[in-house]
Backbone as CSV, one residue per row, in Angstrom:
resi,resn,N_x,N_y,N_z,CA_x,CA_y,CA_z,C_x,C_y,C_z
1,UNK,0.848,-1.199,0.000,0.000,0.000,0.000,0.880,1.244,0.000
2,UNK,0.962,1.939,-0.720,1.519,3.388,-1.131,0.800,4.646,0.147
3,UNK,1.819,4.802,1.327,1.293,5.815,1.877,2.179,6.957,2.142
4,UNK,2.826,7.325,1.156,3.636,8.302,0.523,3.782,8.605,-0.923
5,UNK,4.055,9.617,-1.450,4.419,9.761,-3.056,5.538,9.482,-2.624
6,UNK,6.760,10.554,-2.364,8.328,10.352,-2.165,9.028,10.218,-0.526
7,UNK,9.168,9.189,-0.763,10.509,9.141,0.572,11.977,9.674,0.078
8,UNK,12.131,10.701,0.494,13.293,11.018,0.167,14.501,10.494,0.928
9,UNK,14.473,9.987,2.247,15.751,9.218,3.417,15.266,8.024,3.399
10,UNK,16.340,7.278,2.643,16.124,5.412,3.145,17.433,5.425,2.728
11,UNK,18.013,4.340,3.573,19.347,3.569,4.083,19.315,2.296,3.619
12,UNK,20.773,1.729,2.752,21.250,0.508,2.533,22.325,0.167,3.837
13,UNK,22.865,-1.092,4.122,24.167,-0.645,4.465,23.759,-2.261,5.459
14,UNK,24.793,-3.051,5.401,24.681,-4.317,6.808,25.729,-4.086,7.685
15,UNK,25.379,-4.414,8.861,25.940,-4.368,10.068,27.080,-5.535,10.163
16,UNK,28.398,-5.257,10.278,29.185,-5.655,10.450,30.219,-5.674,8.839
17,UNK,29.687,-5.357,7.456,29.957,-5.114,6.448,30.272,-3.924,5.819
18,UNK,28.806,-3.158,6.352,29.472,-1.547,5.896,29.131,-0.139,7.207
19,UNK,28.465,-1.506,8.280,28.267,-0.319,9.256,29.396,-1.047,10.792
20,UNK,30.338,-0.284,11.217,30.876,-0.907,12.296,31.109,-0.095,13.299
21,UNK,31.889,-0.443,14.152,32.131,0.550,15.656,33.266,1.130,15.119
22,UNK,32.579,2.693,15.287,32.458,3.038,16.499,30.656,3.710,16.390
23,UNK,30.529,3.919,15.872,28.721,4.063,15.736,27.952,2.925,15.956
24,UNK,28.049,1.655,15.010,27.466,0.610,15.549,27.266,0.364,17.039
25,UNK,28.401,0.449,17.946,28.573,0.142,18.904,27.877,0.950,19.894
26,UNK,28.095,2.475,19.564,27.662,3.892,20.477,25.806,3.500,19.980
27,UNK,25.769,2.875,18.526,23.755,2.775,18.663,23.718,1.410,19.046
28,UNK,24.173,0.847,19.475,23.593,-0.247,20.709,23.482,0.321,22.233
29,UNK,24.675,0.572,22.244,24.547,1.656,23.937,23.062,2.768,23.684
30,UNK,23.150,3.218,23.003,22.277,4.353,22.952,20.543,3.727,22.883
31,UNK,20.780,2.717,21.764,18.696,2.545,21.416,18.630,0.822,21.599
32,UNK,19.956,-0.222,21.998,19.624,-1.352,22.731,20.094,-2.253,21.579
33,UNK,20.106,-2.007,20.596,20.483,-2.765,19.580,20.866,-2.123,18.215
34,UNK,21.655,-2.655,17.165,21.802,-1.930,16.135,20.590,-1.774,14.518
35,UNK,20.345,-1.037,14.682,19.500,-1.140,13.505,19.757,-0.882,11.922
36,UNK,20.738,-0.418,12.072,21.379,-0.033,10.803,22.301,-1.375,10.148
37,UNK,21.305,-2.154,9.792,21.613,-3.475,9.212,20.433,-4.098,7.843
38,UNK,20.835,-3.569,7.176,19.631,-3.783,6.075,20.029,-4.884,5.318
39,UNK,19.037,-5.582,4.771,19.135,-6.440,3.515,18.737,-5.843,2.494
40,UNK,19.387,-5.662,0.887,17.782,-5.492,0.058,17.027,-5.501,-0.223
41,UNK,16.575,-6.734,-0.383,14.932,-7.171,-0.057,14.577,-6.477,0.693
42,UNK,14.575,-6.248,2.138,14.347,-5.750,3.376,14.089,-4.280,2.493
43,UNK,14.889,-3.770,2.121,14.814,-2.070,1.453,13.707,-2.227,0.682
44,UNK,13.677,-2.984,-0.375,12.728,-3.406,-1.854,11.002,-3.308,-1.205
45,UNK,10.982,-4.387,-0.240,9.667,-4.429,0.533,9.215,-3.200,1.045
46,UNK,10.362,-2.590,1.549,9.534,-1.603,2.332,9.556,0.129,1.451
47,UNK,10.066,-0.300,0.375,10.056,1.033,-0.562,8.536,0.666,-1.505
48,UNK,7.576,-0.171,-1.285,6.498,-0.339,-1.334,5.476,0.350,-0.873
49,UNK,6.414,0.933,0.122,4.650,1.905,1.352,4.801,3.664,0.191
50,UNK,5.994,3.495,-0.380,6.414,4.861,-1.187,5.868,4.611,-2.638
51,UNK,5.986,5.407,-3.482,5.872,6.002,-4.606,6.879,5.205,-5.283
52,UNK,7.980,6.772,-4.953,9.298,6.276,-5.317,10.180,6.577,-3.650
53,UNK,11.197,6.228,-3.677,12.373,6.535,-2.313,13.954,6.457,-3.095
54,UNK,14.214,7.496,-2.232,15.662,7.955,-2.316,16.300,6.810,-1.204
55,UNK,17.464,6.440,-1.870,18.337,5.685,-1.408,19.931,6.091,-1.226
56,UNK,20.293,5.859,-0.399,21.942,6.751,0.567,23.202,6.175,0.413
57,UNK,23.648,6.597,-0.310,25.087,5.977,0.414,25.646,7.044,1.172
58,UNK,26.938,6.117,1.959,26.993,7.594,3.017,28.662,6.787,3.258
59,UNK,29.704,7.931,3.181,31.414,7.950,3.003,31.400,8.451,4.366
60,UNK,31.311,7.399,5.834,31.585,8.415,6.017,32.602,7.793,7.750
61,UNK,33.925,6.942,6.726,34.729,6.473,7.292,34.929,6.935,9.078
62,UNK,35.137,8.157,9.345,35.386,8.215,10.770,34.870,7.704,11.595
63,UNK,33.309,7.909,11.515,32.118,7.311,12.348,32.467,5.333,12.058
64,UNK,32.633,4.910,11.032,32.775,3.362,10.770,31.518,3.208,10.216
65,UNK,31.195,4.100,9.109,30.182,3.286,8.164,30.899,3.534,6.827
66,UNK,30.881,3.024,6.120,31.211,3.381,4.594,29.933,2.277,3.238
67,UNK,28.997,2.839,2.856,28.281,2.228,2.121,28.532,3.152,1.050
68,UNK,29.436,2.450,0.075,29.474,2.823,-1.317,28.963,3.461,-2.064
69,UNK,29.313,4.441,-2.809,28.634,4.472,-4.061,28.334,3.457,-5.110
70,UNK,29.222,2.717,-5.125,29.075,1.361,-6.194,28.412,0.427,-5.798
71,UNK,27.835,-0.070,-4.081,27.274,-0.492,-3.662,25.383,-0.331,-3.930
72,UNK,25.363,1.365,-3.485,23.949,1.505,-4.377,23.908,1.611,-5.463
73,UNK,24.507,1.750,-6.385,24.251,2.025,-7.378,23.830,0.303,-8.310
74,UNK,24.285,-0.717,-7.543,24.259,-2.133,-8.150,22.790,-2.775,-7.402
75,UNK,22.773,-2.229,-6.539,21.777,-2.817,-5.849,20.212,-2.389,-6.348
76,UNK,20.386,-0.998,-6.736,19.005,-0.228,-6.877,18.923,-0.685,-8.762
77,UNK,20.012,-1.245,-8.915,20.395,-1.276,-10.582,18.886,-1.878,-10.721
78,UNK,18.063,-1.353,-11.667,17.383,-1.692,-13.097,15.649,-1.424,-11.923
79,UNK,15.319,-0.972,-10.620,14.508,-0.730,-9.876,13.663,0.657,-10.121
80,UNK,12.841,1.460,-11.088,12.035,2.606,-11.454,12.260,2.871,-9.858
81,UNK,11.676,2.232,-9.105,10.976,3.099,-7.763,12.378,3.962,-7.433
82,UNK,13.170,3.984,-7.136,14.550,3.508,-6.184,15.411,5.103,-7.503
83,UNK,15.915,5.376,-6.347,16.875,6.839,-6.762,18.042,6.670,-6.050
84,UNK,19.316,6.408,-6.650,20.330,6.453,-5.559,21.050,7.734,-5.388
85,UNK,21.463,8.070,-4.483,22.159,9.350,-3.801,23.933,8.783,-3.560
86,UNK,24.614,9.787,-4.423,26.630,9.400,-3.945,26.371,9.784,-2.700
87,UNK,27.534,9.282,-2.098,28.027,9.937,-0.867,29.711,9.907,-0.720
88,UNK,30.338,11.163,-0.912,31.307,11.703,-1.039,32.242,12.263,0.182
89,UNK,33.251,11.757,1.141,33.770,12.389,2.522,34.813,13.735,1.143
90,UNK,34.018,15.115,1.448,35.050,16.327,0.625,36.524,16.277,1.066
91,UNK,36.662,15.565,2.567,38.213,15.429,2.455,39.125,14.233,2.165
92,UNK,38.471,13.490,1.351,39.427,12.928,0.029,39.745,13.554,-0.441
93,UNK,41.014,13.354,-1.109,41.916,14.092,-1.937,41.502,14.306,-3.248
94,UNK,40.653,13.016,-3.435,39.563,13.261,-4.943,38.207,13.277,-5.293
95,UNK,37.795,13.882,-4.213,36.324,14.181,-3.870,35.849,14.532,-5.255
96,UNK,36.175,15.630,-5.494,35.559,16.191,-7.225,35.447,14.898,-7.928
97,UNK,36.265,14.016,-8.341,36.279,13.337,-8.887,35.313,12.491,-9.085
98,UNK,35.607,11.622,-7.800,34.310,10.553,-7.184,33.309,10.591,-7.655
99,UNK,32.911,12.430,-7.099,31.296,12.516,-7.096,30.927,12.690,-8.757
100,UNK,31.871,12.734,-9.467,31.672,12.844,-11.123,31.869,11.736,-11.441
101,UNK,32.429,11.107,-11.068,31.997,9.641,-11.224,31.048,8.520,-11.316
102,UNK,30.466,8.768,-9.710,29.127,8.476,-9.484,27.841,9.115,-10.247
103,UNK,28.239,10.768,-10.786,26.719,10.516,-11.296,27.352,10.153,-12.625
104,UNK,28.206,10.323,-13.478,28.077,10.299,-14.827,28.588,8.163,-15.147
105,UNK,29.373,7.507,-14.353,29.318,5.995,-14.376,28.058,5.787,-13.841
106,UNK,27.926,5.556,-12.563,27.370,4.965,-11.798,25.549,5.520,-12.316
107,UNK,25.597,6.859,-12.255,24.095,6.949,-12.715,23.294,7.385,-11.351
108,UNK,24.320,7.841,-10.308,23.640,8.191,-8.952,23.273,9.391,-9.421
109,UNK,22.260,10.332,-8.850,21.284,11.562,-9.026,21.392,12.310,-7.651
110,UNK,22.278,12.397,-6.696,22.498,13.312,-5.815,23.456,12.972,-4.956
111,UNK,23.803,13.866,-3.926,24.941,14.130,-3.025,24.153,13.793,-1.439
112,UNK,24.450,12.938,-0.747,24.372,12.861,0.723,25.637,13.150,1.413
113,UNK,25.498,14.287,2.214,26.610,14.563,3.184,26.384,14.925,4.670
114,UNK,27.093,14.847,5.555,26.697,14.742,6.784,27.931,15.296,7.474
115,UNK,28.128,16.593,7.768,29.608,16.926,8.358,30.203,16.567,9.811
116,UNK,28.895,16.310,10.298,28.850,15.508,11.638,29.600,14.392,11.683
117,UNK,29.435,13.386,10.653,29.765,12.423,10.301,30.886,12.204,9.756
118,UNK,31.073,12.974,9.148,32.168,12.812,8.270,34.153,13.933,8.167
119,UNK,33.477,14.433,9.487,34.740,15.211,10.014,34.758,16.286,8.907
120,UNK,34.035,17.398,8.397,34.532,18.226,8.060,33.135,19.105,7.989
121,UNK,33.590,20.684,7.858,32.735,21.688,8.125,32.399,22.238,6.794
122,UNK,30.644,22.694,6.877,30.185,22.708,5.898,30.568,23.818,5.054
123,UNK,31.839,25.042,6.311,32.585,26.363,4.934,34.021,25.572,4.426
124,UNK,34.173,24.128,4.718,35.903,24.359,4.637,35.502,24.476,2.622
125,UNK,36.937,24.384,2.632,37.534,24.753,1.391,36.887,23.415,0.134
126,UNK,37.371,22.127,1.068,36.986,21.028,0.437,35.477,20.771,0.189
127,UNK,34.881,20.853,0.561,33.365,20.950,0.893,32.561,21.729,-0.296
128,UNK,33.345,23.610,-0.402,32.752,23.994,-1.647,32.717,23.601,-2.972
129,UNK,34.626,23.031,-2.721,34.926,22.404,-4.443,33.754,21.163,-4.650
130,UNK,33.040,20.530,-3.521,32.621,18.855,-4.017,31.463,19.543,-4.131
131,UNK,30.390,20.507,-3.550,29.635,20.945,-4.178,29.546,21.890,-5.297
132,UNK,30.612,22.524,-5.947,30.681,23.045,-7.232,30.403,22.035,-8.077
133,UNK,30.866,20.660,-8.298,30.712,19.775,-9.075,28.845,19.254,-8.838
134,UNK,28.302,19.018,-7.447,27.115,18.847,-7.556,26.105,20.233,-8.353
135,UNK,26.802,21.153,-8.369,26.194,22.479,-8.428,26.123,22.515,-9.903
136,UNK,26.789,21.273,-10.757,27.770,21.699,-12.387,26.460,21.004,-13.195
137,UNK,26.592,19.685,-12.412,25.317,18.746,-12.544,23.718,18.862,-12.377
138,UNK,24.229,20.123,-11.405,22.469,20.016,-10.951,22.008,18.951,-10.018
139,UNK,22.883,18.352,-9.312,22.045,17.126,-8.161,21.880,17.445,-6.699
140,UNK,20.750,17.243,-6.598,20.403,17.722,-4.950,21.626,16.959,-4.099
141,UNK,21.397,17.989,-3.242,22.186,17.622,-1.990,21.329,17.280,-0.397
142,UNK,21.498,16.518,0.245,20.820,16.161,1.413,21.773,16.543,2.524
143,UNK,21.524,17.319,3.383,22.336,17.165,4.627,22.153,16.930,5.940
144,UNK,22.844,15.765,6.109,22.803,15.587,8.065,22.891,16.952,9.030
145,UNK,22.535,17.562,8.995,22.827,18.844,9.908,22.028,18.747,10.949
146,UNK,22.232,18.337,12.111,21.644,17.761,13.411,22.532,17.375,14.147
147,UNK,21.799,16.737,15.473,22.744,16.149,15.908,22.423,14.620,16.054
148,UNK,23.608,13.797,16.873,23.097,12.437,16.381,24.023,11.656,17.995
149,UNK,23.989,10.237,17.760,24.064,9.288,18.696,25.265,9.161,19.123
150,UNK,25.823,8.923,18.049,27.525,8.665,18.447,28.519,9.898,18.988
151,UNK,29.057,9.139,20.147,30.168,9.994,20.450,31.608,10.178,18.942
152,UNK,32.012,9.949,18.627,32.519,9.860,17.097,31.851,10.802,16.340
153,UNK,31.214,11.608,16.064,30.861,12.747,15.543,30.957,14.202,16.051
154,UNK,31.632,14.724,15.418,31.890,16.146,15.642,30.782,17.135,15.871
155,UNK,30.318,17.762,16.895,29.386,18.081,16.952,29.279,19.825,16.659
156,UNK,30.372,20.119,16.798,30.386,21.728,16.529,30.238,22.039,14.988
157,UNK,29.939,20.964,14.178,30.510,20.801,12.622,28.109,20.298,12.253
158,UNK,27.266,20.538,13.324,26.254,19.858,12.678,25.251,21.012,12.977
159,UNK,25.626,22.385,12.959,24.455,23.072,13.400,24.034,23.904,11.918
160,UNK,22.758,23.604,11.996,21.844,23.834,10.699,22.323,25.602,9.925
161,UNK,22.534,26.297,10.643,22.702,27.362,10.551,24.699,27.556,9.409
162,UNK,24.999,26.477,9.344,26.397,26.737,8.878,25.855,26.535,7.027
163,UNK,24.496,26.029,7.019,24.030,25.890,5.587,23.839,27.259,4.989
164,UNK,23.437,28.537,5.918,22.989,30.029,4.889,24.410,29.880,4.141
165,UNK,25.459,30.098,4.394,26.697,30.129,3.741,26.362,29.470,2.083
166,UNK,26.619,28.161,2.536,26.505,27.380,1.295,25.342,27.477,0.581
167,UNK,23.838,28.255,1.128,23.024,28.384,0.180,22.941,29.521,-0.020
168,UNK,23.877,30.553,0.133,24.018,32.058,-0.197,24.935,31.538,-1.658
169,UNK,26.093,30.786,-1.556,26.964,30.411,-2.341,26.248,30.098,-3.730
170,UNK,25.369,28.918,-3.466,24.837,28.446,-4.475,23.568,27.897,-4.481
171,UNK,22.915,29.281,-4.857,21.433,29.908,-4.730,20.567,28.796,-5.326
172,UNK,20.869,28.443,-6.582,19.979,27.654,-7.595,19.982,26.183,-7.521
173,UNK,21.289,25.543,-6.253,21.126,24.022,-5.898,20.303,23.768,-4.966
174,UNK,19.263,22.656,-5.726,18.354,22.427,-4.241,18.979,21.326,-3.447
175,UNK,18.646,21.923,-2.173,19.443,21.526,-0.660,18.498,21.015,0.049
176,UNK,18.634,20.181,0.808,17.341,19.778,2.101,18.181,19.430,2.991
177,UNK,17.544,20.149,4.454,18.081,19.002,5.546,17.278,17.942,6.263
178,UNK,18.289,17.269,6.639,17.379,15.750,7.267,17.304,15.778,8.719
179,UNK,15.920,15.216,8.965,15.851,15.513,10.476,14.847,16.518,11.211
180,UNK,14.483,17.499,10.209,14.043,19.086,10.447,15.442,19.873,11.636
181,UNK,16.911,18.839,11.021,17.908,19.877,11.980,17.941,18.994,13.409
182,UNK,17.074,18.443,14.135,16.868,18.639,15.105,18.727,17.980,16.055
183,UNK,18.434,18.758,16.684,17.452,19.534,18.093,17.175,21.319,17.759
184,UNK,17.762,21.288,16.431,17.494,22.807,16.486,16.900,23.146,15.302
185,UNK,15.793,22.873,15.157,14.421,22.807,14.363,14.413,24.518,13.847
186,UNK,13.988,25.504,14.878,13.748,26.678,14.193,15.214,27.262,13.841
187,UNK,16.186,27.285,14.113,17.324,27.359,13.178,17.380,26.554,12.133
188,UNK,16.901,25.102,11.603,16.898,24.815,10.343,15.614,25.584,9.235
189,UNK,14.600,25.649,10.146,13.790,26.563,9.870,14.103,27.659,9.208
190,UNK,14.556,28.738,9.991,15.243,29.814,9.986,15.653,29.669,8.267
191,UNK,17.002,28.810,7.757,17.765,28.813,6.988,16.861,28.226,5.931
192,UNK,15.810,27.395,5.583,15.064,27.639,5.405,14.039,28.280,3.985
193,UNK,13.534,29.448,5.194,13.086,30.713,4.970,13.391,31.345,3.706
194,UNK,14.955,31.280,3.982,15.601,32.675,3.188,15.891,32.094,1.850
195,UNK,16.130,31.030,1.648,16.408,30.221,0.405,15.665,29.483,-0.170
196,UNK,15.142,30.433,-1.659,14.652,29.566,-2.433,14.192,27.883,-2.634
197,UNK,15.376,27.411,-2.737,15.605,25.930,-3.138,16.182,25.312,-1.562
198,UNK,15.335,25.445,-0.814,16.576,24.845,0.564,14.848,24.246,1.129
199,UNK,14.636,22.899,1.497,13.675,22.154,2.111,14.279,21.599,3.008
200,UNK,13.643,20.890,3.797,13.559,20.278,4.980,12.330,18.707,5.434
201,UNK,13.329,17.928,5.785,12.611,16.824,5.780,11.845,16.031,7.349
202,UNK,11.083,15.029,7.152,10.154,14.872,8.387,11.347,13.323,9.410
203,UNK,12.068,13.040,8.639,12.330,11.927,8.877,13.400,11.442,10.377
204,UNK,12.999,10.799,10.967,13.548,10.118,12.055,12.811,10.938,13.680
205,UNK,11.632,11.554,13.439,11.117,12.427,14.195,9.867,11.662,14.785
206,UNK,9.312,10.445,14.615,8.206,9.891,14.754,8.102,9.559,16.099
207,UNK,9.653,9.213,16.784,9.766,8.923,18.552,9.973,10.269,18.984
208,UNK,9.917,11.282,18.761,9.777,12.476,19.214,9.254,13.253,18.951
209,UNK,8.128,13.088,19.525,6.735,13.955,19.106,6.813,15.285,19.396
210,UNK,7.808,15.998,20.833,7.048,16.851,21.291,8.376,18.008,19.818
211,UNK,9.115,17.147,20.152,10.169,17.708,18.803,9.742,18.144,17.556
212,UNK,8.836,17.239,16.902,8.144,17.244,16.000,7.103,17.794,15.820
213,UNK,6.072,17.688,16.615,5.207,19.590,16.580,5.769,20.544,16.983
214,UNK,7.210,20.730,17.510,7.446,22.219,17.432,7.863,23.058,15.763
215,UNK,8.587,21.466,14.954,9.081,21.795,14.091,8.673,22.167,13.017
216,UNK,7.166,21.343,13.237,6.086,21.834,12.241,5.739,23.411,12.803
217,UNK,4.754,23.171,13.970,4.633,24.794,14.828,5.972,25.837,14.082
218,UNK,6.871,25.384,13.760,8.027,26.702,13.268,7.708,26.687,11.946
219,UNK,7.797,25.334,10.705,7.586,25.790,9.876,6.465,26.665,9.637
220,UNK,4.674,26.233,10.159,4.223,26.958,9.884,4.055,28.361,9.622
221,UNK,4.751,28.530,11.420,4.579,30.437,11.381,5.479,30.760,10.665
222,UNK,6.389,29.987,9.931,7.992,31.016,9.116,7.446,30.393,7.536
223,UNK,6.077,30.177,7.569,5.062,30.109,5.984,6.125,29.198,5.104
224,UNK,6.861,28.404,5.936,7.489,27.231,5.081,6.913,25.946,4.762
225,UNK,5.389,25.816,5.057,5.274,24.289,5.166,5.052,23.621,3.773
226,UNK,5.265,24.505,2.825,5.369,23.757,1.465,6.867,23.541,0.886
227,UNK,7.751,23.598,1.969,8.961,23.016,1.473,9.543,21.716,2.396
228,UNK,8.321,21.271,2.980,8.681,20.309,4.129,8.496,19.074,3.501
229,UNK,9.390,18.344,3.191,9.292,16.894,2.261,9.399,15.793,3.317
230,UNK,8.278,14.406,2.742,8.610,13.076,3.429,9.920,12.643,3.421
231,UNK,10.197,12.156,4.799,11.641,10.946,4.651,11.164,10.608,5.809
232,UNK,12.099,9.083,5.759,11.576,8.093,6.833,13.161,7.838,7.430
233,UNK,13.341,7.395,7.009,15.300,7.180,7.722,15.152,6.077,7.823
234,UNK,14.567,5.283,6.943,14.462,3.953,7.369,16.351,3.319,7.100
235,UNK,16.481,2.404,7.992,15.365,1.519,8.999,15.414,1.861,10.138
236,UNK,15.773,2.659,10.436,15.420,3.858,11.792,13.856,3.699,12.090
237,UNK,12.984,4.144,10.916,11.858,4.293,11.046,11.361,3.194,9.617
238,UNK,10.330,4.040,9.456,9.399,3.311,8.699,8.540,3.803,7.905
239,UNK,8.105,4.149,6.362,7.168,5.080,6.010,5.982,5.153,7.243
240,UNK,4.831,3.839,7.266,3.971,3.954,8.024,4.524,4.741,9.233
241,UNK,5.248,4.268,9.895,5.664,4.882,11.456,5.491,6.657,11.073
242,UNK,6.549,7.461,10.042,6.420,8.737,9.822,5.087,8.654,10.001
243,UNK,4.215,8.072,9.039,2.880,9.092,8.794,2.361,8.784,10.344
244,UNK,2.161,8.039,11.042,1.887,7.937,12.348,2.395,8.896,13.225
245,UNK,3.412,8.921,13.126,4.360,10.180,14.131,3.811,11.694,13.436
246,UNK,3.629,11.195,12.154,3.362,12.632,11.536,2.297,13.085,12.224
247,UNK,1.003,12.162,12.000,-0.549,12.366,12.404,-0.643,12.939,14.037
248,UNK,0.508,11.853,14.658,0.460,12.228,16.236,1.120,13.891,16.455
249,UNK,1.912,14.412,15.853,3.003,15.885,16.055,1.641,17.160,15.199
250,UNK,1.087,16.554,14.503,-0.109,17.272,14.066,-1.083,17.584,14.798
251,UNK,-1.332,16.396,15.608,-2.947,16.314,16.574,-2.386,17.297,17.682
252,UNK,-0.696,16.714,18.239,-0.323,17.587,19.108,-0.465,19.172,19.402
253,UNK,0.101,19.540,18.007,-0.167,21.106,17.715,-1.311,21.297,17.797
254,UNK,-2.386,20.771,17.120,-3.857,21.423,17.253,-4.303,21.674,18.612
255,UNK,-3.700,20.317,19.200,-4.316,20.464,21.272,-3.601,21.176,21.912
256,UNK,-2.551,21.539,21.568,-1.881,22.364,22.415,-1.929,23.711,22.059
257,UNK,-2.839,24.000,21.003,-2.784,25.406,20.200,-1.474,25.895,19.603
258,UNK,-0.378,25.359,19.453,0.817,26.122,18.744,0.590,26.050,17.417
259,UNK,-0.287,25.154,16.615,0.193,25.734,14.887,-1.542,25.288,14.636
260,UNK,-2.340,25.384,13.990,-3.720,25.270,13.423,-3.725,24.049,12.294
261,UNK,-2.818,22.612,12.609,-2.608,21.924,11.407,-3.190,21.002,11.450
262,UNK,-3.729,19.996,10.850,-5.085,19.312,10.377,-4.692,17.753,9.921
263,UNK,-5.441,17.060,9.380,-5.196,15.770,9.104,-5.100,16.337,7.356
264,UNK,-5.173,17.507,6.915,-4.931,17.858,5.784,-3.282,18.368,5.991
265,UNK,-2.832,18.578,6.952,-1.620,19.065,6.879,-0.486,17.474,6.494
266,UNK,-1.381,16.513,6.962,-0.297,15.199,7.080,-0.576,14.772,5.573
267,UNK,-1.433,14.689,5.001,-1.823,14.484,3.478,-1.086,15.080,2.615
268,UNK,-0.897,16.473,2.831,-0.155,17.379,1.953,1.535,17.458,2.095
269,UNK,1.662,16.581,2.672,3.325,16.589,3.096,3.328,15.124,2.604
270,UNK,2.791,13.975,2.750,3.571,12.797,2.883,2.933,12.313,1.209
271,UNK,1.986,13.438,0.505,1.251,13.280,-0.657,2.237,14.204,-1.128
272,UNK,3.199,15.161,-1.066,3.778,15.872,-1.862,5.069,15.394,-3.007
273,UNK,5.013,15.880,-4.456,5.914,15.031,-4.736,6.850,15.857,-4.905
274,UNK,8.058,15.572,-4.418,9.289,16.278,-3.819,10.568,16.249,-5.256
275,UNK,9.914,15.373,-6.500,11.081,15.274,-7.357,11.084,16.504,-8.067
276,UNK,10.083,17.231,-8.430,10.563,18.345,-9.300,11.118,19.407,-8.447
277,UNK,10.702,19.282,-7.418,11.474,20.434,-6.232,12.627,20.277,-6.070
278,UNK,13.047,18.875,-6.323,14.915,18.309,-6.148,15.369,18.350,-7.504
279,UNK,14.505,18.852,-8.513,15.518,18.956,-10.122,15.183,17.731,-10.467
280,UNK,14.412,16.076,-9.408,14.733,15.022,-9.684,14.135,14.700,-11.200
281,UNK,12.779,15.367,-11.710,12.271,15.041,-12.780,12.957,15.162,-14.476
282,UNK,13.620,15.333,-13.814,14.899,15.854,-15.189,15.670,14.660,-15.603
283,UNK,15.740,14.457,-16.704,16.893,13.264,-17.115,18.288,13.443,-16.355
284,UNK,17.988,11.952,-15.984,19.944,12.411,-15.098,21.211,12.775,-16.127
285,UNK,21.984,13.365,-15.160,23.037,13.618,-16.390,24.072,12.234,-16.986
286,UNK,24.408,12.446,-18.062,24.832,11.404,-18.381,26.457,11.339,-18.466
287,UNK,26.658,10.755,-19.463,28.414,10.359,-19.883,28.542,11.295,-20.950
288,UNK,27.737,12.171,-21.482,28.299,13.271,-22.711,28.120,14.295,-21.936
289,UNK,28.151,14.436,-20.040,28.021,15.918,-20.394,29.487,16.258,-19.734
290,UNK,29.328,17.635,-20.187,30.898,18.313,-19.895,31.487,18.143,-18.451
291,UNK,33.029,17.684,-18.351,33.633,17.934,-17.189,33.172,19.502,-16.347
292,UNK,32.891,19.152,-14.556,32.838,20.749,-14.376,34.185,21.564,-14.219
293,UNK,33.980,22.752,-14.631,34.976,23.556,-14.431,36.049,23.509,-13.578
């Protein structure tokens, strides 16, 4: 049953293969067991409750996960539903490269990055060059900008607010963050606002409700709630679970009076289709188009 158009956050990756300690280990301490252990199938089945879903790879050695680009890109091979996303650490020495790699071989259609994760800050030097190349292409970018579980992540490197920079930089790439930011929701908010092409997603918010109607409560009053796109973070979560968490952070706001949002507000978000807003409806780029600059 389809109870989403687009999931934009879903996770490949098995536990003990491409996800290890020191995160593995810090999300057992933290939620009791590891969940970040997928099969395909396991992905395939549950990209069923979607439309279509965006799929992750994520570089992002320090923490101890590394799920390939070549990994999704074989797995999602010859699947309509299924969109894979590179994931590029900018401090490789051949970051530019990679990520031109991945979309023009591989056939991936966007950038997942996470500076939290991946030890580097979203002004360094390396960071702009790997998004000039997403910027050359035209492929959305997703960002971890939050905070998260593991001690192994840099935390001064995840606050939502280091994105105006990079979307002052490059006005016309659409950007989303994952999470709605959280814990700091109206600062992802905030950033936001001011940018055109910059959305924000629902995903991994379903166990934190009171989190999750504030974040809506912000988009509303900052008249953003038409840039607020589905993601689930599966296998964190779950499409169904979002729209559940969604329905519950909705009902919340109405009873508590902070935002006026409706069982039409959960329809219009998890019914929205998020690909032409990400450039996604566009033929991907291919193998004839020009090196970027």
């Amino acid at each position: 049953m389809t109870l989403a158009r687009v999931d934009v956050h879903t996770h490949l990756g098995k536990h003990g293969t491409h996800v290890h300690a020191p995160l593995a280990s810090d999300e057992e301490r933290a939620w009791g067991r590891v969940t970040w252990d997928v099969e395909p199938d396991e992905l395939f089945t549950e990209s069923d409750s979607a439309g279509t879903s965006i799929v992750l790879a994520f570089d992002a050695e320090p923490v101890g996960v590394v799920v390939s680009n070549e990994y999704v890109a074989e797995t999602i091979a010859g699947r309509d539903n299924l969109i894979g996303f590179a994931s590029v650490n900018p401090t490789r020495t051949d970051a530019p490269e990679r990520l031109a790699n991945a979309i023009e071989v591989l056939g991936l259609r966007g950038l997942k990055l996470g500076p939290t994760y991946q030890h580097f800050h979203a002004h360094d030097k390396q960071s702009l060059a790997l998004l000039e190349v997403a910027d050359h292409y035209r492929v959305p970018v997703l960002w971890h900008q939050g905070t998260t579980f593991t001690s192994a992540a840099i935390g001064e490197f995840a606050r939502p607010l280091d994105l105006d920079l990079v979307a002052r930089r490059f006005p016309d790439l659409p950007m989303w963050i994952a999470h709605f930011g959280h814990p700091w929701m109206e600062e992802a908010v905030s950033v936001v606002r001011r940018h055109e092409h910059m959305y924000i997603d629902t995903s991994a918010l379903d166990t934190r409700p009171w989190q999750f109607a504030q974040g809506l409560a912000c988009a509303h009053e900052y008249r953003v709630m038409d840039r607020v796109i589905f993601g689930s973070d599966y296998p964190f979560s779950t499409v169904a679970g979002t729209v559940a968490g969604l329905t519950a952070a909705v009902e919340l706001c109405a009873r508590m009076g902070i935002a006026p949002l409706t069982t039409e507000t959960v329809d219009e978000i998890r019914f929205r289709d998020a690909l032409p807003l990400l450039g996604l409806d566009r033929p991907s780029p291919g193998a004839d188009a020009p090196p970027p600059d």
